[in-house]
Every structure is written in structure tokens, then in C-alpha cells.
Steps between C-alpha positions, in 0.01 A plus 500: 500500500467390150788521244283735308454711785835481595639617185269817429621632870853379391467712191347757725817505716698496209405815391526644809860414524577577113394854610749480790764407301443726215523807743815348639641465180448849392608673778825294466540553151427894537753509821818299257421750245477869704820372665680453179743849543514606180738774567761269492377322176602535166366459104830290494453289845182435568415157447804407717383749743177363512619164583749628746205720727239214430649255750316130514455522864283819438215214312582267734357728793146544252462149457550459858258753645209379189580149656458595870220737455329249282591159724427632819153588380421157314661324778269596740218417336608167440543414828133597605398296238737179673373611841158431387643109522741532745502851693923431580598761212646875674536792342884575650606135467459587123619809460829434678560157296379721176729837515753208619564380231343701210824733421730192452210339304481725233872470472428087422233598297402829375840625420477455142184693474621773676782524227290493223269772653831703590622413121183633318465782697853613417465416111134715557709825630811436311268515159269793563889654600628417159195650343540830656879467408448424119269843506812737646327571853736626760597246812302726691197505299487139483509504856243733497276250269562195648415606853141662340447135328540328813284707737199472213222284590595213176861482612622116413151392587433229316811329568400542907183366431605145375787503766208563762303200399788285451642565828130513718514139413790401607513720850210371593496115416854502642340691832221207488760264504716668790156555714468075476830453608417668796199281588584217675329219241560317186366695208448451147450774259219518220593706164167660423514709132360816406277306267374810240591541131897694606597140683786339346420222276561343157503600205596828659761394756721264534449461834134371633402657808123403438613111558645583824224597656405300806878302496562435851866451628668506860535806637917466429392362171575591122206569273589348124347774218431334199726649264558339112411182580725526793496701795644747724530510896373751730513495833141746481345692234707787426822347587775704430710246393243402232576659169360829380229293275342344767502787757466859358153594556435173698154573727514128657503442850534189710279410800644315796306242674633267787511128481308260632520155664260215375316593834439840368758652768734754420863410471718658702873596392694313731 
């Protein structure tokens, strides 16, 4: 497969699994906000009470399912793509090392994006509260409008959107990652860009997302993002450790591809 090719299916895939994530997203958002019981809320305590019933570990569990719904998807297709060179990747090997490991994973990683999303979504509520308060309305018919808002069809849409994107990157190039690990070779992985007029580059961004394309790393590697004249370190595109800049919106993907002897011979992982 060509890098061209493999980057329209990528972007294919990609919005396949933005869709995913977007319906994930607003059924989670919708669920935090129904639950809310405004019967014990007041036009005195709510943004306290908002913080107290909107618990962290309540995002944490729709980051996780977006993550395994997404990775276990991606993952799979990745390793028909190895098997196609080496036929030793399984479907259950992956999965268990995969759902293994992702909960404590997004701890390491994600857990600062999970508190932002938490934190805007509670400044969202808490201001379309204070509206309703500034205008007189009774506890219970703020209650009553908030729970109509949420049920429409626009409800905090646009804000799901670019958390959908953002976070179909990183699910599934992490998934890539965890389906190689499960291989049995050496691999290196390929950054391959989006390559259209929305890719990060300058004068626009800081970052340059267009030069990366093609960088090839180990597998267990860091990719260095040109960044200032300097750069930044991502262990694949979409990183959550990278900084907001250089990942919100991200549509990269990396590639895995296993190494080679000067024979031609696939090294093994001994």
C-alpha cells in the first residue's frame, strides 16, 4: 500500500471513529446532566453542587469506553495489515494486553484531558445556571430549562465535536501501538500526515505536522515535532502528553512496519 493510499483509508477510518466517539460523548454528556437532581439544588448552591454530583471518575468512565470502543476496532485492523507480513498477530492476544492496560493508561496519560473536559463542561452548566438566575427563574424552572437544553439536538455540540477528533487520534494510534506490541517482531512506526490545507504548519502553527510526515522511529520511540525552532516529543501523533497546540484536532496517524535484517528477514523480538 502506498502512503497516499494509506492515508485516505486512514482518514476514512478516522471518520468512522470521530462518529463513534461523538455519539459516546453525547450520550455521556446528556446522562451527567439528567442525573444532576435538581431538587436538591439551589439559586444559592449550585455551582458547588455541580461540582459535588459531577464526580471525575464519571469522565473518566467516557474516555474509557471512547478509548475501548475506538482501540479495539483500529487494533484489529492493524494487525491484518501486520499479518499480511507475518500472519503471528491474534485477535485475543490483543485485546487482553489492550483492555489490560488501557484504564491505568489513561490515568499516565489522559488524566489531564479528562479534567479539562470535566472543567468546561461544569463552567458550560454553571453559566447558562447563572443566566437563568440573573432573570429571577425559580430553582425548579431552571431545572426545567436546563434538562430541555440538554435533550435538544445542538446540546454542547461543538465542544463534542473537537473532543471527538482529538481523542479518535489518540485511541487509535495508541491501539496501533498496543496491537505491535503484541506481535512478536521488531517494529518501527511511520508518522504519515493528513497532508490537506487544515494540517498544522507555519505561519499558522507553531507546531509543523506537515514536516513529520514519513519520520520513522522505533516502535518504543519518541517522535520530535518541530516546534519554534525547537521541538516537542511524542511518543505518536496525538499524544496526550503533547500540548493542546500540537494535538487538538490532530488527524495524523502512524503506520507500523517491522524491521528488517540486511538479508531482508524479519527480526524477531527476542
Amino acid at each position: 500500500m502506498t502512503e497516499d493510499q494509506f492515508r485516505k483509508r486512514w482518514l476514512r477510518q478516522h471518520s468512522q471513529y470521530e462518529r463513534i466517539a461523538y455519539k459516546e460523548l453525547m450520550k455521556g454528556f446528556r446522562d451527567l446532566a439528567n442525573g444532576i437532581p435538581f431538587a436538591f439544588m439551589t439559586t444559592e448552591n449550585y455551582a458547588d453542587f455541580l461540582n459535588t454530583n459531577l464526580q471525575q471518575e464519571q469522565f473518566i468512565n467516557i474516555y474509557y469506553n471512547i478509548y475501548r470502543e475506538i482501540g479495539l476496532i483500529h487494533g484489529k485492523r492493524v494487525g491484518r495489515t501486520i499479518n499480511k507480513q507475518i500472519k503471528e498477530f491474534t485477535m485475543p492476544a490483543f485485546t487482553s494486553e489492550f483492555e489490560r492496560n488501557l484504564l491505568s493508561w489513561l490515568f499516565d496519560n489522559a488524566i489531564y484531558r479528562v479534567s479539562d473536559v470535566r472543567r468546561t463542561f461544569l463552567e458550560y452548566l454553571r453559566k447558562e445556571i447563572a443566566v437563568l438566575v440573573t432573570e429571577n427563574f425559580t430553582m425548579r424552572e431552571i431545572a426545567k430549562q436546563i434538562q430541555e437544553k440538554v435533550n435538544k439536538r445542538n446540546f454542547y455540540r461543538w465542544q463534542a465535536l473537537r473532543i471527538a477528533r482529538t481523542e479518535t487520534t489518540a485511541a487509535s494510534n495508541y491501539a496501533s501501538l498496543q496491537a505491535g506490541s503484541v506481535t512478536g517482531v521488531k517494529l518501527d512506526k511511520i508518522w504519515i500526515s493528513a497532508v490537506d490545507a487544515r494540517t498544522r504548519r507555519p505561519p499558522k502553527s507553531e507546531f509543523n505536522h506537515i514536516a513529520m510526515n514519513g519520520k520513522k522511529v522505533d516502535k518504543d520511540g519518541v517522535f520530535e515535532v518541530p516546534f519554534n525552532g525547537g521541538f516537542e516529543k511524542m511518543e505518536f501523533a496525538g499524544d496526550p502528553k503533547g500540548s493542546a497546540g500540537n494535538t487538538i484536532n490532530c488527524r495524523c496517524a502512524n503506520t507500523l512496519v517491522p524491521k528488517k535484517d540486511k538479508f531482508g528477514r524479519i527480526i524477531r523480538d527476542i
